[in-house]
N, CA, C and O of each residue as an XYZ file, in Angstrom:
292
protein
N     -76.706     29.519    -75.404
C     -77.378     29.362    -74.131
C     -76.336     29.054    -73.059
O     -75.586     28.083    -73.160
N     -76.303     29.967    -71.953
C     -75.499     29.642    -70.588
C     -76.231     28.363    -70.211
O     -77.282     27.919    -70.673
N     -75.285     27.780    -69.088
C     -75.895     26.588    -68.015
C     -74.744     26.279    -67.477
O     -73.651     26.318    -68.043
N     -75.048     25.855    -65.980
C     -74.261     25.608    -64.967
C     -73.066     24.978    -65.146
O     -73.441     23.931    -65.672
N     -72.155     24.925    -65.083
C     -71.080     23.566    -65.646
C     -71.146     22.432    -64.684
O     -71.057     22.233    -63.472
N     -71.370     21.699    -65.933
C     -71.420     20.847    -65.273
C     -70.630     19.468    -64.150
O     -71.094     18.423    -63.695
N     -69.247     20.143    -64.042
C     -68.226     19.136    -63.983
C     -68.351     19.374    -62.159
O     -69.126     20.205    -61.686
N     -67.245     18.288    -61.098
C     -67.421     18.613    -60.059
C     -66.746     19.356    -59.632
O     -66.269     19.859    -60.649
N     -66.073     20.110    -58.370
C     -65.304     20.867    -57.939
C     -63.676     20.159    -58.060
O     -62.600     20.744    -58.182
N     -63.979     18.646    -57.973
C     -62.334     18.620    -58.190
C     -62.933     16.916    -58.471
O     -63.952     16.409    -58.003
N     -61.719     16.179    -59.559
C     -62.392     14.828    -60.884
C     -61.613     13.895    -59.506
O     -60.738     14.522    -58.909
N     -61.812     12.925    -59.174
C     -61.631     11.495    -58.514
C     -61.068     10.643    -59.155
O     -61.792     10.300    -60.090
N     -59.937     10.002    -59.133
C     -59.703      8.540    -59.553
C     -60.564      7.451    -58.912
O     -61.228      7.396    -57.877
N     -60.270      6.493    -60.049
C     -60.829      4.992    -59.482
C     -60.702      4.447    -57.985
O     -61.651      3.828    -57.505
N     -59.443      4.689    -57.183
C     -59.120      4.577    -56.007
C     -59.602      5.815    -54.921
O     -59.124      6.177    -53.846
N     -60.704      6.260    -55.669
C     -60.770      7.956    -54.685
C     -60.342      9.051    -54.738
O     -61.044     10.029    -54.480
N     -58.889      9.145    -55.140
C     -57.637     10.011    -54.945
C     -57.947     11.281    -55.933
O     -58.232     10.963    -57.087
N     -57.926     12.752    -55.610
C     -58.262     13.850    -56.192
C     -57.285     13.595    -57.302
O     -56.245     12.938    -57.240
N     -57.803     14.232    -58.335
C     -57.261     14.369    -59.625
C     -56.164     15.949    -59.453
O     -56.709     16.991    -59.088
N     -55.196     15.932    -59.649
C     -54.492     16.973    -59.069
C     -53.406     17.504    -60.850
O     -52.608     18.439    -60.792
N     -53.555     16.979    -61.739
C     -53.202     17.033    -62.688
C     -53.721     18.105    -63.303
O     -54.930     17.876    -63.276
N     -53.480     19.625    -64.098
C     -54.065     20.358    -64.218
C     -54.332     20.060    -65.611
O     -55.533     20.179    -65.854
N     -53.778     19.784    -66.407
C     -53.312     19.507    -67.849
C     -55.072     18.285    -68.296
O     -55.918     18.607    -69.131
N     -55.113     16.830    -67.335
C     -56.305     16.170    -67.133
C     -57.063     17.101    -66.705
O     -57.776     17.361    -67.674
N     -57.341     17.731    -65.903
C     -58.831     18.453    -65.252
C     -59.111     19.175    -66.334
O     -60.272     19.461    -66.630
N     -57.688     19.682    -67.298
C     -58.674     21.323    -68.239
C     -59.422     19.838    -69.247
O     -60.597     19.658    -69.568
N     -58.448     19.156    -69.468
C     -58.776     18.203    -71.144
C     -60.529     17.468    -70.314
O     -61.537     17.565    -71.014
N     -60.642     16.897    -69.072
C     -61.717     16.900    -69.105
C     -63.096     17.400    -68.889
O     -64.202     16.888    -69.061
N     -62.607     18.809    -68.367
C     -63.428     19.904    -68.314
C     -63.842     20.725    -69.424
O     -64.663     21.611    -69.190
N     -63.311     20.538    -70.844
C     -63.047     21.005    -72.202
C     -64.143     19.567    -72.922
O     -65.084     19.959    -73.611
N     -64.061     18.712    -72.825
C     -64.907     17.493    -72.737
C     -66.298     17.650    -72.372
O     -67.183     17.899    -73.191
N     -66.454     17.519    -71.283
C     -67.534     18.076    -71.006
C     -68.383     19.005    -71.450
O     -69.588     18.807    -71.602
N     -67.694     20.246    -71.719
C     -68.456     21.413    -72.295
C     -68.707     21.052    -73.592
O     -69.724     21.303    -74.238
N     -67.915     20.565    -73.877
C     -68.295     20.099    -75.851
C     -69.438     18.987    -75.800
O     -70.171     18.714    -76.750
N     -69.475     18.382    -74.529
C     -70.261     17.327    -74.736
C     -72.013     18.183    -74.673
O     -72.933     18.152    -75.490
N     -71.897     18.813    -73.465
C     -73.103     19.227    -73.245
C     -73.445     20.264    -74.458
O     -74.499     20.325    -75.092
N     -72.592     20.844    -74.569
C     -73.234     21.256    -76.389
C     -73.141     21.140    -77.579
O     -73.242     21.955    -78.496
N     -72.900     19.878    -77.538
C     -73.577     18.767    -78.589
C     -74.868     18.669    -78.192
O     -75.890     18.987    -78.800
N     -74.682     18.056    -76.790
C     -76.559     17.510    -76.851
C     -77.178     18.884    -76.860
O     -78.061     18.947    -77.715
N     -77.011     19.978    -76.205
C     -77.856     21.004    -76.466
C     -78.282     21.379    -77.952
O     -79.338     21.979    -78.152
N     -77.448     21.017    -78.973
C     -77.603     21.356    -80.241
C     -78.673     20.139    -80.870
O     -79.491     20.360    -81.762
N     -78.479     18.879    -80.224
C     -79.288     17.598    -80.747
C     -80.564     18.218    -80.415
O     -81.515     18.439    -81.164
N     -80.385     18.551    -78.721
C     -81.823     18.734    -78.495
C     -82.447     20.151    -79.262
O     -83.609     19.884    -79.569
N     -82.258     20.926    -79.494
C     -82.490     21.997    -80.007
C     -82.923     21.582    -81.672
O     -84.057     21.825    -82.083
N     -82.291     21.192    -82.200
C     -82.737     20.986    -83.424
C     -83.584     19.500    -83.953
O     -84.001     19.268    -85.087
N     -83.680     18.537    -82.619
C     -84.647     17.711    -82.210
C     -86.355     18.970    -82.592
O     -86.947     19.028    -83.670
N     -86.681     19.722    -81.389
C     -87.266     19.997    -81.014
C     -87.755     20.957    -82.417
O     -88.841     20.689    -82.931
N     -86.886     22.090    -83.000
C     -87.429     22.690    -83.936
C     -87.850     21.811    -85.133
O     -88.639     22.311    -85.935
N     -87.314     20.288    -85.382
C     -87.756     19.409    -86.240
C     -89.138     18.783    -86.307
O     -89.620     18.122    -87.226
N     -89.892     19.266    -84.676
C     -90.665     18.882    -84.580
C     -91.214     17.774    -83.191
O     -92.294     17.733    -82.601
N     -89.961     16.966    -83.021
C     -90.022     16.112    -81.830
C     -90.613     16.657    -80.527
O     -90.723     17.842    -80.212
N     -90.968     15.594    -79.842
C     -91.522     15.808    -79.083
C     -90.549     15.951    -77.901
O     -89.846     15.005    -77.545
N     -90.527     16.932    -77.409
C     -89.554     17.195    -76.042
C     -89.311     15.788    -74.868
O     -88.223     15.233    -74.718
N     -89.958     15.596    -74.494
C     -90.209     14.261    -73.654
C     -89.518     12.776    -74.219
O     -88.923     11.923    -73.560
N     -89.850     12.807    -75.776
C     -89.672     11.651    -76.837
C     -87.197     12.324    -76.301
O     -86.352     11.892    -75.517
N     -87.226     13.144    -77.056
C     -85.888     13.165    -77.506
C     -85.212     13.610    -75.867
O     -83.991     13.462    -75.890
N     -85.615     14.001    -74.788
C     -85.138     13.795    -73.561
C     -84.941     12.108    -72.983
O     -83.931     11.918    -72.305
N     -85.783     11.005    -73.208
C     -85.699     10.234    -73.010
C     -84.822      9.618    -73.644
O     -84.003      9.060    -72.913
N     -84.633      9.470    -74.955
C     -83.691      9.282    -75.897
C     -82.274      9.747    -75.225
O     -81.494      8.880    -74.830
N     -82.014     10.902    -75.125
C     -80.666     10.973    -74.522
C     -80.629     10.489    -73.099
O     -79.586      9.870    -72.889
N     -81.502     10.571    -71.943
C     -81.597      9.730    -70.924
C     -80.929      8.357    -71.143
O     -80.025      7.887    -70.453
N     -81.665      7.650    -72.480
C     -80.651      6.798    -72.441
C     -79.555      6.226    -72.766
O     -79.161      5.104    -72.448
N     -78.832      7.371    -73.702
C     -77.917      6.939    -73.967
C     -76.603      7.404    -72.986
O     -75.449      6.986    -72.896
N     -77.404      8.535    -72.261
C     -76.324      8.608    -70.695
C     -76.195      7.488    -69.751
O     -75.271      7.399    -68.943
N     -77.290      6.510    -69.894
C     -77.854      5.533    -68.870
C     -76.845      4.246    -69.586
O     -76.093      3.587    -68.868
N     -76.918      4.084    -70.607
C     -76.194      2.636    -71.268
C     -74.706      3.126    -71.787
O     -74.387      2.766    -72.920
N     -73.737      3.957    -70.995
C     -72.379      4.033    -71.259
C     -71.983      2.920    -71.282
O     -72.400      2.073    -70.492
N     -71.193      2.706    -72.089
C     -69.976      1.514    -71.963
C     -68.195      1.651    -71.965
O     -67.583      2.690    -72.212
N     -67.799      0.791    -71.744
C     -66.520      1.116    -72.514
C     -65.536     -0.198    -72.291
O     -65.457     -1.054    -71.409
N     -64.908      0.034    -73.383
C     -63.774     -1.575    -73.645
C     -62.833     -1.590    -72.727
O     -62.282     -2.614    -72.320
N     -62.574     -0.311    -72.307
C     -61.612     -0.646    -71.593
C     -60.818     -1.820    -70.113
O     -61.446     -2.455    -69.266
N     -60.074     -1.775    -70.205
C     -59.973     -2.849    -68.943
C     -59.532     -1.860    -67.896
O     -58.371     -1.454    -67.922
N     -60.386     -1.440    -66.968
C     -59.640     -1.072    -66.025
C     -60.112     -1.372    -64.609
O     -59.424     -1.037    -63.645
């Protein structure tokens, strides 16, 4: 399945500053795409399992919604 990509026209640092690194933009633009089809595959085989569309959309809703991370920055 096609879909829009999802990334922006150009990635931001913490301070604002365009991401100008080409080497970072592909690695997180390569990220992204793997990410979104993963979930396309969760949701997809969610749905032929039986789930309820709404049930396993919310489900990933939230696990986009409760990111974390250790990092210190």
């Amino acid at each position: 399945m096609k879909y829009k990509k999802p990334y922006p026209k150009f990635w931001q640092s913490k301070d604002n500053k365009k991401i100008s690194c080409k080497e970072k933009i592909k690695i997180l633009n390569n990220n992204i795409d793997e990410l979104q089809d993963l979930i396309n595959q969760i949701y997809d085989e969610a749905i032929i399992m039986g789930v309820k569309k709404d049930q396993i959309e919310k489900i990933i809703n939230n696990i986009t919604n409760n990111l974390s991370t250790d990092l210190d920055v």
